[in-house]
Structure formats: C-alpha cells, structure tokens
C-alpha positions, 0 to 999 in steps of 0.5 A, spaced: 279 788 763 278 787 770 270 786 772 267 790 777 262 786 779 255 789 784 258 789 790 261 795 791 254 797 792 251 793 797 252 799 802 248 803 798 241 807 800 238 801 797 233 800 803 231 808 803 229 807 796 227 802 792 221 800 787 220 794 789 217 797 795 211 798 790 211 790 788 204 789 792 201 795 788 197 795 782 197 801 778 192 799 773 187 804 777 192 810 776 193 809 769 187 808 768 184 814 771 190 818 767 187 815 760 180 817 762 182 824 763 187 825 758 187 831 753 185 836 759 187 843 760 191 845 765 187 852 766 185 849 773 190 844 777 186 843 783 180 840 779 185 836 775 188 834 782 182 832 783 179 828 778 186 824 777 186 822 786 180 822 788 178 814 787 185 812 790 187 809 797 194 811 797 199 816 795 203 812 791 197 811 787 196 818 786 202 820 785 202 814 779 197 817 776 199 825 775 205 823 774 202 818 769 199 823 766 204 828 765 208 824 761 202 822 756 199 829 756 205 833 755 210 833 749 218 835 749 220 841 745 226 840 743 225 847 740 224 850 746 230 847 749 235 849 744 233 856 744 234 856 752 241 853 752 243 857 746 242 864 749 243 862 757 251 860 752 250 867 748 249 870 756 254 866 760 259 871 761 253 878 762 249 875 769 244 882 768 242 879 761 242 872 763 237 874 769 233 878 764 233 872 759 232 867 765 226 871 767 222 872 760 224 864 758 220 862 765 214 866 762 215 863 755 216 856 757 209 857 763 205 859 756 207 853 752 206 848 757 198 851 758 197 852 751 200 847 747 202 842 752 210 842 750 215 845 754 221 842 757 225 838 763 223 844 768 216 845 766 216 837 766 218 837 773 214 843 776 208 841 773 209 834 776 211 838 783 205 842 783 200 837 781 203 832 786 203 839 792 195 840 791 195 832 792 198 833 799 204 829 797 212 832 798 215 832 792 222 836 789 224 839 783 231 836 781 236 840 779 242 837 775 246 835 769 244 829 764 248 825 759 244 823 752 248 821 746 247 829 743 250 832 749 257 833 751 257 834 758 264 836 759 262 841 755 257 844 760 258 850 763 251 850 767 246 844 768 242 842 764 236 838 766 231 837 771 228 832 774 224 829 780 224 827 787 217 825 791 216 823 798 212 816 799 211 812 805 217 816 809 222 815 803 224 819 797 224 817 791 227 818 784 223 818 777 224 823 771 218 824 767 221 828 761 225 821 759 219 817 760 214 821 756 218 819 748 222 821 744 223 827 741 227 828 734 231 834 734 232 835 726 224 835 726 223 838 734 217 833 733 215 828 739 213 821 740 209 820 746 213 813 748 212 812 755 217 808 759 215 806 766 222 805 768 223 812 769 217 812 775 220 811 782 227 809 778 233 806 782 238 811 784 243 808 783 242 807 777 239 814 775 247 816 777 250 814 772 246 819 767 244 823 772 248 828 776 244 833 781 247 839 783 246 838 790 248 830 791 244 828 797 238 827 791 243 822 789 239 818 794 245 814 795 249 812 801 257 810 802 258 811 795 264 815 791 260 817 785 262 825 784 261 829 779 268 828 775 266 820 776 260 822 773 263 826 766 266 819 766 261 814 767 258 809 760 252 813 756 246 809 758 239 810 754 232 809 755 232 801 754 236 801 761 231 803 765 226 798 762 230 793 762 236 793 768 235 793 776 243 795 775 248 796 771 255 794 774 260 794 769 264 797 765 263 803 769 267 808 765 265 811 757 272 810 755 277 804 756 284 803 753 285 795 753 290 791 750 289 785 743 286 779 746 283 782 752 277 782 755 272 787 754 266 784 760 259 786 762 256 785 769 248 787 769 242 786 774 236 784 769 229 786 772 227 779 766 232 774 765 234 772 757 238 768 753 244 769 749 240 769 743 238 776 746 244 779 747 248 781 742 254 787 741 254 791 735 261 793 734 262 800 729 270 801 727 269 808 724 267 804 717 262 799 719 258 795 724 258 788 725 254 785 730 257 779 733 254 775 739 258 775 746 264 770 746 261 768 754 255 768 757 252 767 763 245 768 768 246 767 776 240 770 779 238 775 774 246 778 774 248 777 766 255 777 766 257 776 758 264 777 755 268 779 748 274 779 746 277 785 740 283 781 736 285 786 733 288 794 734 283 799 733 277 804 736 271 802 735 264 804 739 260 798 743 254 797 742 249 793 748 243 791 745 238 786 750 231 784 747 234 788 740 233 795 745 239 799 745 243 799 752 249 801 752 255 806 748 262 805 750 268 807 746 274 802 747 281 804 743 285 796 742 293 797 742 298 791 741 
C-alpha cells in the first residue's frame, strides 16, 4: 500500500489556527478557577461568567476556563440522545411532526441541562457558546456529522453532532467540549467524566477526519480536497488521537483491499516521541486477536512512520495502539 506522507497538507490553514499559538500560556489559573466553582448551578450564567473570568488577563484564559468547566461539570446522556435520534428517524418523512418534536426536544433537553447537568453534543455547545458570548468572546456552534466506533455515518440521513468554534487573537479555533468531558456507556447511559484536553483548541486537520460540519468553511482548512464523501471514507480515530497526535497522515481511508506480503503503512505526527516497545497492533480475523508489534519502525522529527505486513488471505480489523491508548480502527481485506 502506498504511504501518504503529511505533505499533502502543507498548504492547509495551519497558520490561521493552531494550538500552538497558545504554547506561551499557562492554563493552570483557568483550571483552577474551574475547579473551584465546580458543582455551580446554572440558574444564573452572567454571574457564573463572572466568578470563572473575572481574575484572568486574556480571552484564551477565559475561554479555557468555562470551557474547562463545561466539560467537568456537565454529564453526556446517552439516553437523551438516543430518544432524539430515534424520533427525529421515526419523523423524517412527516417535516410537521419533526418540527413539533424538534421544538419540545429543545425544551426537554434546556430542562435537563439546568437541573441535572446532563444533556447532549447541542446543549454542550450552546452552553459553552452562551457562557463564552457573556464573557465577550465570539464563539459558534457547529453543526455537523461525527463518526464513533457506534455510528454508522452512511446511515445518517441528518447531522448528528455539534461541536464548537471561538474566535481568539483574530482566528477561529475548533474545540468540542461534548468529547472531552468523558465517556459515557450506552448499555448503562452512565457517564465517566474524563477530561481530554485534546479536544480544546483542537487542530482542524485533525478534527476532519472525525468531524464533517454541514457548512465546510468551519473546516477551517485551506486548499484541501476533503469532502463529505471523502469523510464517509476516512479511518475511525478515538479520543486517544486527540491527546496523542499533532496529525494523523495515513492510511487515510477506513477500508483497504491489499495483496499478501503487501505493506499495510502508518505515518502520524506525535505531540510526544515513543519507542517501538509503545507502539503495538492488534489484529482481530473475525475469531481472535493478536497483538503483534510493527514490522518496521521509525521516528524523524516526531513523524512515526511504522509498518506490517499481513502474510495471509483474510479480513482483519487494525487496531493502532500508542502508549496502550487506542488510536485507530482500520479493516483491511488481504487477497492473493
């Protein structure tokens, strides 16, 4: 299989919209701030605005802070979700009783999100836009699809997630606060709060291989070919990614047919360098898993570059794990 290496992307929006633009900050304040008014009600937005930015000198602090909040404060209900998306597919083809449901689902779900602190992507990113707004910091909601190991995105007819965008030092930036506050269990619908920064102020590049806003521009990306269609086609990356990676190069597609003794290649940016003892791929054939390490690794100036090569015919799901965190999912069917 043929390596796409990162070059590609050169010419993307890089210098309108990288984290590192932030390297000088110290969010320790911010965070702090967010844990000390943890647990507060949301009766009353401008005055929780103001205990959380009142003591910091720039937006991005600020920002960092309710955004810190959100994601520590405010569980994801799995629940909620599910019986929206089941009756937005239940009304699909009737537009009057979809728009009645819409309409009672937003008070359903403003009611939760206030009482309980749970609710789901769209309350995550409205409460985050309406703290940010009374802070005086520009921020949008993003309305899109979003691909996880339980979804389908073939299957969806509507978007089905929603993150955000914030307007910080005369750039927009992408974070998604839903993904970073935990994880929850759809089998129990109970949530474990798990903070992953990489979702603040996350690289765009990176955020559209999982994420596909119905209005491309919030791709926040340059001279790039990706579309919806190349999207539905992209490999299934999981939380790990975002804490992990600067940029996820290749393979660049979920699906691959190769031939026996062909190379099945990877080329990542990593935000932290690794041995090959932290690099391992597990290899499920419908029957078992294995883990096997690559059969060629490299590091050159924090590109991991690693390959394996499948010796016998058959369909196997790919497994990337660095630092024993999952990074990838691919499914690679091996023909004579």
């Amino acid at each position: 299989m043929k390596i796409f290496y990162c070059f590609t992307l050169l010419f993307i929006f890089q210098a309108q919209a990288q984290k590192s633009d932030f390297a000088h900050i110290d969010f320790k304040k911010a965070d702090s701030l967010a844990l000390v008014y943890k647990n507060e009600r949301l009766t009353n937005i401008p005055q929780l605005t103001e205990k959380l930015t009142a003591n910091l000198d720039t937006d991005v602090e600020r920002f960092r802070a309710l955004y810190k909040w959100v994601c520590i404060n405010i569980a994801n209900d799995y629940g909620l979700y599910a019986r929206n998306m089941g009756k937005r597919h239940q009304f699909k083809n009737n537009p009057e009783k979809l728009t009645k449901w819409n309409q009672k689902f937003k008070h359903i779900a403003i009611q939760q999100l206030i009482k309980k602190h749970r609710t789901i992507c769209t309350g995550y990113s409205y409460l985050l836009q309406q703290l940010a707004q009374q802070a005086q910091i520009p921020c949008e909601i993003v309305n899109g699809y979003a691909r996880t190991s339980t979804i389908d995105v073939d299957k969806l007819t509507a978007p089905n997630h929603s993150w955000n965008a914030v307007y910080l030092n005369e750039k927009w930036y992408l974070c998604d606060p839903t993904w970073a506050a935990g994880i929850p269990n759809p089998a129990t619908n109970y949530f474990m709060f798990k903070y992953n920064d990489g979702f603040f102020l996350a690289e765009p590049e990176l955020m559209a291989i999982n994420h596909y806003p119905e209005d491309p521009r919030w791709l926040l990306l340059e001279n790039t070919t990706t579309n919806f269609n190349t999207f539905l086609k992209t490999p299934q990356l999981y939380g790990s990614a975002y804490s992990n990676l600067a940029l996820y190069c290749s393979p660049e597609k979920m699906r691959y047919d190769i031939k026996k003794n062909e190379h099945f290649s990877y080329s990542l940016q990593l935000l932290d360098s690794v041995t090959v003892d932290k690099v391992t791929l597990a290899i499920d054939n419908g029957s078992s898993t294995f883990e096997v390490a690559p059969e060629s690794f490299s590091v050159h100036r924090n590109t991991l570059h690693i390959d394996y090569i499948f010796k016998h015919r058959g369909f196997y799901d790919v497994h990337l794990y660095i630092n024993d965190a999952l990074i990838s999912t691919h499914t690679v069917k091996v023909v004579n």
